[in-house]
C-alpha positions in Angstrom: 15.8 -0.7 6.6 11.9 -2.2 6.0 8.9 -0.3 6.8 8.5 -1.7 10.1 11.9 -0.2 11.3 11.5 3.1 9.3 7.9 3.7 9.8 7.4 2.5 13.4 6.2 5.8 15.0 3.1 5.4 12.3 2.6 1.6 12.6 3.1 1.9 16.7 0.2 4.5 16.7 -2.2 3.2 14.7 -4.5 0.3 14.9 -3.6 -2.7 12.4 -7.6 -4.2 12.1 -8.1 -0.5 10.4 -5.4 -0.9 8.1 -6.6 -0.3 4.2 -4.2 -2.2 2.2 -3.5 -1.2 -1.6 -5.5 -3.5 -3.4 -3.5 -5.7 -6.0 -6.4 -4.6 -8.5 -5.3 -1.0 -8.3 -1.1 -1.7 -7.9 -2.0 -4.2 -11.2 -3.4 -0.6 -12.5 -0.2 1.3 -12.0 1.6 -1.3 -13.3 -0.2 -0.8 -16.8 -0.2 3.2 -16.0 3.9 3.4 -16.3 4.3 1.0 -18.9 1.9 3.4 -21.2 3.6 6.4 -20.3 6.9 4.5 -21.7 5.2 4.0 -25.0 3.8 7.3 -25.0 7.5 9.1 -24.3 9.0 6.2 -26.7 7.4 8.0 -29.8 9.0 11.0 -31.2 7.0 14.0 -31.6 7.4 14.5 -35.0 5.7 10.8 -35.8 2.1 12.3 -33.4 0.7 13.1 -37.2 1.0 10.1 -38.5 -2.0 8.0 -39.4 -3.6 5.8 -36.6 -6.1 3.4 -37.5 -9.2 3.0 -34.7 -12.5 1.6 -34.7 -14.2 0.4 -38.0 -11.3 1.0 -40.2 -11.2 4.8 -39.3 -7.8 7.0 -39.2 -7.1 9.3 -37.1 -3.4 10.9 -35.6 -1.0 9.0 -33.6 -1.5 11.9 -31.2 -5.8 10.9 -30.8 -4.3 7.9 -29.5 -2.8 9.1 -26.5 -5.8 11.3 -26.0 -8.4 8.2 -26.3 -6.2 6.8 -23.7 -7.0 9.6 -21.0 -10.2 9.6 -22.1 -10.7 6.0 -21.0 -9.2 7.0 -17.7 -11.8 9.9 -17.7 -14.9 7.3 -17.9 -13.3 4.7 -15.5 -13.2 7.5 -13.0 -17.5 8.6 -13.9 -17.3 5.0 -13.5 -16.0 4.2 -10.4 -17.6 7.2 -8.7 -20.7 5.7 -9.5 -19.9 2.3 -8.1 -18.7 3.6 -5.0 -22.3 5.9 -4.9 -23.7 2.5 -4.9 -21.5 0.4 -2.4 -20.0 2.7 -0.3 -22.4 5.8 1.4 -21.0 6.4 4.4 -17.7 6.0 4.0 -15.0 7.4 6.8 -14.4 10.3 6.7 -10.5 10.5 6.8 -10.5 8.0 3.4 -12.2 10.9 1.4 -10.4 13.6 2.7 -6.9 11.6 2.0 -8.3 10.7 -1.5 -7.3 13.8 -3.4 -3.9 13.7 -2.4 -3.4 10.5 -4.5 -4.7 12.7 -7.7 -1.9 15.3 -6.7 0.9 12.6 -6.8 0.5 11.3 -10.3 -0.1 14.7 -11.3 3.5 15.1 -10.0 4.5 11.4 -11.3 3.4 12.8 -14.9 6.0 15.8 -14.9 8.7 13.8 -13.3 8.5 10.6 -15.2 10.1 11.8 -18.4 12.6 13.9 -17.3 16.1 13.1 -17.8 18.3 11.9 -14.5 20.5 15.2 -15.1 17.4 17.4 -14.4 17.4 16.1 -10.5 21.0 18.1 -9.5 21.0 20.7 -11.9 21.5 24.2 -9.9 18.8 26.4 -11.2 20.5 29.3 -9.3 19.5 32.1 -6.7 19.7 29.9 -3.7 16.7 28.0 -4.8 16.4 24.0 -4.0 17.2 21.6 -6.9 14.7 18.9 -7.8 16.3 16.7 -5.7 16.4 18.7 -2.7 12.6 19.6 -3.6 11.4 15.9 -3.7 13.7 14.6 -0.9 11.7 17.7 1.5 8.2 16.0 0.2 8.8 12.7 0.9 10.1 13.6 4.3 7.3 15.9 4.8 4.4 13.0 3.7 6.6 10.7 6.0 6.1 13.1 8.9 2.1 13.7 8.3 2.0 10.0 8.8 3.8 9.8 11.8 2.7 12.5 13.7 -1.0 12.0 12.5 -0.6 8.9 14.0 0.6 9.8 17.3 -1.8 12.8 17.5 -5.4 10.7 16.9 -3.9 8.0 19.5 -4.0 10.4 22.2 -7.6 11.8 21.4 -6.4 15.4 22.5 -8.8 18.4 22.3 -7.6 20.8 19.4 -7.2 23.8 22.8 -4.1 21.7 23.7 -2.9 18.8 21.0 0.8 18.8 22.9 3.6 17.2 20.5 5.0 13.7 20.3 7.4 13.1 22.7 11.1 13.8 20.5 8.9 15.0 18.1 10.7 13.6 14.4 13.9 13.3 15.7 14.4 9.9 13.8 13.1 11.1 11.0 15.4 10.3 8.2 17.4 13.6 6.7 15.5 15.1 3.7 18.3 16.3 2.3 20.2 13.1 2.0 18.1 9.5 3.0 15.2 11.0 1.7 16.6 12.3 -1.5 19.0 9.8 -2.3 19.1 7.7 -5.8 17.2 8.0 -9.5 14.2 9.7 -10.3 12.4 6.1 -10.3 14.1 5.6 -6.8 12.8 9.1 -5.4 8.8 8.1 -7.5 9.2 4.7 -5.9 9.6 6.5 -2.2 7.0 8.5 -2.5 4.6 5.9 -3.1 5.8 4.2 -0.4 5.3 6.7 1.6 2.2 7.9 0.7 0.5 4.6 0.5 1.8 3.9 4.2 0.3 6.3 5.5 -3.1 5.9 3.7 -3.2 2.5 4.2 -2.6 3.2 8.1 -5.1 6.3 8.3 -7.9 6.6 6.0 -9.7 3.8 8.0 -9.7 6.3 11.1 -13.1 6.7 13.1 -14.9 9.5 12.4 -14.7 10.6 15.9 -10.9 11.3 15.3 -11.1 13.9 12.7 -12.0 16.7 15.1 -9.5 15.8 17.7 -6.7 17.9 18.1 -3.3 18.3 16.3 -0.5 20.3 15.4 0.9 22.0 11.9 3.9 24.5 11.3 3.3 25.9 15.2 -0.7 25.6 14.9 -3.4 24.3 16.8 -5.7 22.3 13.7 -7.9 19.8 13.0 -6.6 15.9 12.3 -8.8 16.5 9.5 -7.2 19.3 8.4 -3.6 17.3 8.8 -4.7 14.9 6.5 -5.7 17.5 3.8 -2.5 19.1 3.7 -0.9 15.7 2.2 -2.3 16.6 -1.4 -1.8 20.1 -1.0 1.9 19.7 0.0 2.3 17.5 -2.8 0.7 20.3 -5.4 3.1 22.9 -3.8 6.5 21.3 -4.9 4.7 20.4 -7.8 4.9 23.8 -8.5 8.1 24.0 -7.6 9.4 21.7 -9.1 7.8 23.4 -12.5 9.2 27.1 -11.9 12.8 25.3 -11.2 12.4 23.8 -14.7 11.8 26.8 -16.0 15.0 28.6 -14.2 16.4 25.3 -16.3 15.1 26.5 -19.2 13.5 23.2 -19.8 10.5 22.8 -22.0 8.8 19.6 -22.2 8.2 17.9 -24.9 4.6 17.0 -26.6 5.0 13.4 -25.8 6.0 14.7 -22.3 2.9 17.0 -21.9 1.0 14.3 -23.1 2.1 11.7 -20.4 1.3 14.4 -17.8 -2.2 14.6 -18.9 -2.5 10.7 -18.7 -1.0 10.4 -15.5 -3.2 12.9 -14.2 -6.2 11.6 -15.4 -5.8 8.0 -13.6 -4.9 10.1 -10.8 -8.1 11.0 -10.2 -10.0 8.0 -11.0 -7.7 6.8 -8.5 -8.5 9.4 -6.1 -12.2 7.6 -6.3 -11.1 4.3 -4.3 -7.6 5.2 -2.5 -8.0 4.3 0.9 -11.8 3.3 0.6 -13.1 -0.2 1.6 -15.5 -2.5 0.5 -15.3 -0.8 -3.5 -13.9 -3.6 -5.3 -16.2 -2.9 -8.3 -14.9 0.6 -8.3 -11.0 -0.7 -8.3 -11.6 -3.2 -10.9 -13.0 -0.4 -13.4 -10.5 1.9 -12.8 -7.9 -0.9 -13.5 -10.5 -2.0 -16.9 -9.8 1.8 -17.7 -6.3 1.7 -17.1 -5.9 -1.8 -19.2 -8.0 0.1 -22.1 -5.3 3.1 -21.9 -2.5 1.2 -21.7 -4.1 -0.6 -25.3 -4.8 2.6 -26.9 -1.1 4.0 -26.3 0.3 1.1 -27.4 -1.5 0.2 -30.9 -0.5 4.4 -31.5 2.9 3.6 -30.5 2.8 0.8 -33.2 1.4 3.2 -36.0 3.9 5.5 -34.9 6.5 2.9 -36.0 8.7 2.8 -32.9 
C-alpha cells in the first residue's frame, strides 16, 4: 500500500503548496548517521582503550573517537541554529513546535538500533507490552496525530467545539499487527515514514491554525498543542521501551551507550531544520557535521582493528 492510499486522510486534508519535503541534504545526513553507528557497534568494547591517532600525530582512546564524533554533531547543531537565526526569523509556527519531536526519535533510534531482533518479542512479564507491541502503538499513534491534525485545522473549528472526523480512525491500520509487523529496521524505517509525513504535511501550517480547535484522549486542545504531543509520545515509549529492557534484564553495551549518545546528538541538530523552509545553509551543516562524525567513527573503528 503507498502513502497516498495509506495516508490519504492526511494528504486529503492538507494543502500540497505547503508541503515541506525532507531535503535530500538532510536524508544524505541520515544516511551517514546509521552507517556510523554500524562502525561504532562493529567494535568490541574491550578494543575502546586502544590507541587512536588524531590531529598532529596525537593518541588518544578508540573510545575519544566516538565522542569527537558527537561532538561534531554538537557544533553542527550551534551551527545550524545560527544560520537559521540569520535566514529564517519568522518562521511558522507549527515547524518549531514539531521540531523537537524529531530530537525524540533518534533519541529512540539510538536505543533501538543495536538491539538484537530477539529483544522485539521477548515477554518481559506482568501483562506489560513487548517492544513490539510498544513501537507498533507509536507508529500508529504518530500516524493518527497526522491524520486527525489534518482534518482538525481544515475545518478551522473554535477549541469550545473542535467535533471529531467523521469515522474518526477507523481505517487506521491495527497497531498491534500492520503497524508492528517485521524487523527492528522495518519498524525504525516506519516510523520515519511516518513521522516525516506528517511534518512534511504540517509544519508549513498558517499561524492562524495553531489556535484553532482540536481533540486529544477526550479533550478540548490546541492544534498547537496536538502537534507537541508528537515528541512527547515518542519520549514516553522511549521510556518504555527502557523499563521493559530492564524487566529483560538487558544491559547495554558501551558501544551501545555510545551510539545512543551519537544518535541523540544529530537528533537535535536535526531538530534545528526539520520541517523549516528556506534553511538550506543550516541543512548543509548539519549534514558537514554528520559527514565529519561519520569520519571520526570510522578512522577509530580502523585503530580499533575491526
Amino acid at each position: 500500500m503507498t502513502n497516498e492510499t495509506l495516508d490519504a486522510p492526511l494528504l486529503e486534508h492538507t494543502d500540497p503548496s505547503l508541503a515541506r519535503p525532507l531535503p535530500p541534504a538532510l536524508a544524505g545526513a541520515r544516511a551517514d548517521l546509521i552507517a556510523a553507528a554500524h562502525d561504532l557497534l562493529a567494535i568490541p568494547e574491550s578494543a575502546l582503550t586502544l590507541p587512536w591517532a588524531w590531529i598532529g600525530g596525537s593518541e588518544e582512546e578508540v573510545r575519544y573517537g566516538t565522542y569527537r564524533a558527537a561532538e561534531a554533531l554538537e557544533a553542527a547543531e550551534i551551527e545550524a541554529r545560527m544560520a537559521t537565526s540569520a535566514a529564517d526569523p519568522v518562521e511558522r509556527r507549527a515547524a518549531r513546535i514539531i521540531g523537537p519531536s524529531t530530537a525524540a526519535r533518534w533519541d529512540l533510534h539510538g536505543l533501538l538500533l543495536p538491539l538484537e531482533g530477539r529483544l522485539l518479542d521477548a515477554d518481559p512479564g506482568d501483562d506489560e507490552w513487548t517492544i513490539r507491541l510498544a513501537l507498533g502503538h507509536t507508529i500508529s499513534a504518530q500516524r493518527a496525530y497526522g491524520w486527525g491534525t489534518a482534518w482538525w485545522q481544515a475545518q478551522g473549528r473554535d477549541i469550545t467545539d473542535p467535533g471529531l472526523p467523521p469515522g474518526a480512525w477507523v481505517t487506521l491500520p491495527d497497531e498491534a499487527t500492520t503497524e508492528a509487523a517485521g524487523s527492528m529496521d522495518d519498524l525504525r524505517a516506519r516510523l520515519d515514514a511516518t513521522l516525516d509525513l506528517s511534518t512534511e504535511r504540517l509544519a508549513g501550517l498558517p499561524d492562524d491554525r495553531i489556535d484553532l480547535g482540536s481533540r486529544w484522549s477526550g479533550f478540548p486542545v490546541t492544534i498547537g498543542f496536538r502537534l507537541g504531543r508528537w515528541g512527547s509520545h515518542i519520549r514516553e515509549h522511549t521510556i518504555q521501551v527502557e523499563k521493559t529492557l530492564a524487566l529483560l534484564g538487558h544491559t547495554p553495551t558501551e558501544p551501545a551507550r555510545l551510539v545512543r549518545n551519537m544518535l541523540a546528538a544529530y537528533g537535535r541538530a536535526e531538530a534545528v531544520v526539520f520541517g523549516r523552509q528556506g534553511v538550506d545553509d543550516a541543512v548543509a551543516r548539519v549534514a558537514r557535521g554528520t559527514a565529519e562524525a561519520r569520519q571520526a567513527v570510522r578512522s577509530a573503528r580502523d585503530a580499533a582493528g575491526t
